[in-house]
C-alpha positions as CSV (number, residue, x, y, z in Angstrom):
1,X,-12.6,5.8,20.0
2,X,-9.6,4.9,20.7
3,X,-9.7,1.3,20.7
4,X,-11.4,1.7,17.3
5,X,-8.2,3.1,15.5
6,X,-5.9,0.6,17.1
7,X,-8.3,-2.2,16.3
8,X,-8.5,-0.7,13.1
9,X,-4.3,-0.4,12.5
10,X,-4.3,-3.8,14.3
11,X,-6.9,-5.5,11.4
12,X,-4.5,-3.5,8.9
13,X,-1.4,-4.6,9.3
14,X,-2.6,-8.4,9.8
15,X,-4.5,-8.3,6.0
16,X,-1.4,-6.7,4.7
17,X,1.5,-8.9,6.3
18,X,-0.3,-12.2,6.2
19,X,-3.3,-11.9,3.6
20,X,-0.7,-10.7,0.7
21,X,1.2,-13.8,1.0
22,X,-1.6,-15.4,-0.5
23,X,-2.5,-12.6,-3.2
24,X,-2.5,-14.4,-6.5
25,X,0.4,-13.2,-8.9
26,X,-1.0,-13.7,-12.3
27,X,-2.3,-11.1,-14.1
28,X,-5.8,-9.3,-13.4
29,X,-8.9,-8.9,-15.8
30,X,-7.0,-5.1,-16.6
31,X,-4.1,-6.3,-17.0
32,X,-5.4,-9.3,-19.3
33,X,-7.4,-6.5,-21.3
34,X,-4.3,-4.3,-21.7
35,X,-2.0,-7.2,-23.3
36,X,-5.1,-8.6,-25.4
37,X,-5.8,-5.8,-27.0
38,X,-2.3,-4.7,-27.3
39,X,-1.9,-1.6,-25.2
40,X,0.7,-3.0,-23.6
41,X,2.8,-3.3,-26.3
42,X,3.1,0.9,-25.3
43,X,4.1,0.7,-21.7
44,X,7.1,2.0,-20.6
45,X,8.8,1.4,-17.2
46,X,7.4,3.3,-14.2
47,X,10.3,6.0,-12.9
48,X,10.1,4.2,-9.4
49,X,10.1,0.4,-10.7
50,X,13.6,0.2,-9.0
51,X,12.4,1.8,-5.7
52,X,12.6,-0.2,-2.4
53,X,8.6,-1.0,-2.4
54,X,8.6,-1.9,-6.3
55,X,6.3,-4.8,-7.2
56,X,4.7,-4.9,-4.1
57,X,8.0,-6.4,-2.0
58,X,11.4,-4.9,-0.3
59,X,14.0,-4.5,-2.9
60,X,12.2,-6.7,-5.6
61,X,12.3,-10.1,-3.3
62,X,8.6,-11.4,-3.4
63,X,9.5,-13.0,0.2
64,X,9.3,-9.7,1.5
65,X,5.8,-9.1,0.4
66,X,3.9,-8.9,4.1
67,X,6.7,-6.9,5.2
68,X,6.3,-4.6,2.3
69,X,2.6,-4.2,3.0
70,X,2.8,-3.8,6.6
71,X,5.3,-0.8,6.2
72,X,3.2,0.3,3.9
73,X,0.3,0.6,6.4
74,X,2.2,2.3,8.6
75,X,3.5,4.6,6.4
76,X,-0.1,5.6,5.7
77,X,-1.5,5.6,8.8
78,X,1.6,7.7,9.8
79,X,0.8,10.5,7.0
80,X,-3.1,10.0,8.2
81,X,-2.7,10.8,11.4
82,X,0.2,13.7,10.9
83,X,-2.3,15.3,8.4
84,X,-5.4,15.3,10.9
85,X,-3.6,16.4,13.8
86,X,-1.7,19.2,12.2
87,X,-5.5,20.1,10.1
88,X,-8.2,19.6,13.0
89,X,-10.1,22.4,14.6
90,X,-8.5,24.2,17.7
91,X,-10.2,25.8,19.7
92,X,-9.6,30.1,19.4
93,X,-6.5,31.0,21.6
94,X,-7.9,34.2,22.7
């Protein structure tokens, strides 16, 4: 099992460091919708559009992208595995 979830976190980090260099950048099939129709003509800037992972890179730098999505696995699998250690069943300390 526990090859699994380092295989697993292994597999993860590789499709977000190396696979999001080659994400396309233009606009999605939402996104196209939302300026057609003229939603967008609403939005307002998200509170965290200055944080450090804003736009999907460190500090706003599109090089960073892999970096940004490899921390941001972590990050994740960090919470994940805090959240089921600290939840899972123990046995009755009687």
């Amino acid at each position: 099992m526990k090859k699994f979830f380092l295989g697993f976190a292994l597999v993860s980090l590789l499709i977000a460091g190396v696979l999001s260099y080659f994400a396309s950048g233009d606009p999605d099939g939402l996104d196209k919708t939302v300026e057609d129709t003229g939603i967008a003509a609403h939005a307002q800037e998200h509170p965290f559009a200055g944080s450090t992972f804003a736009d999907y890179a460190l500090g706003g730098d599109s090089k960073f992208t892999g970096l940004a999505g490899a921390l941001g696995v972590i990050v994740v699998l960090a919470v994940s595995f805090s959240l089921f250690w600290f939840l899972r069943k123990r046995p009755d300390a009687r």
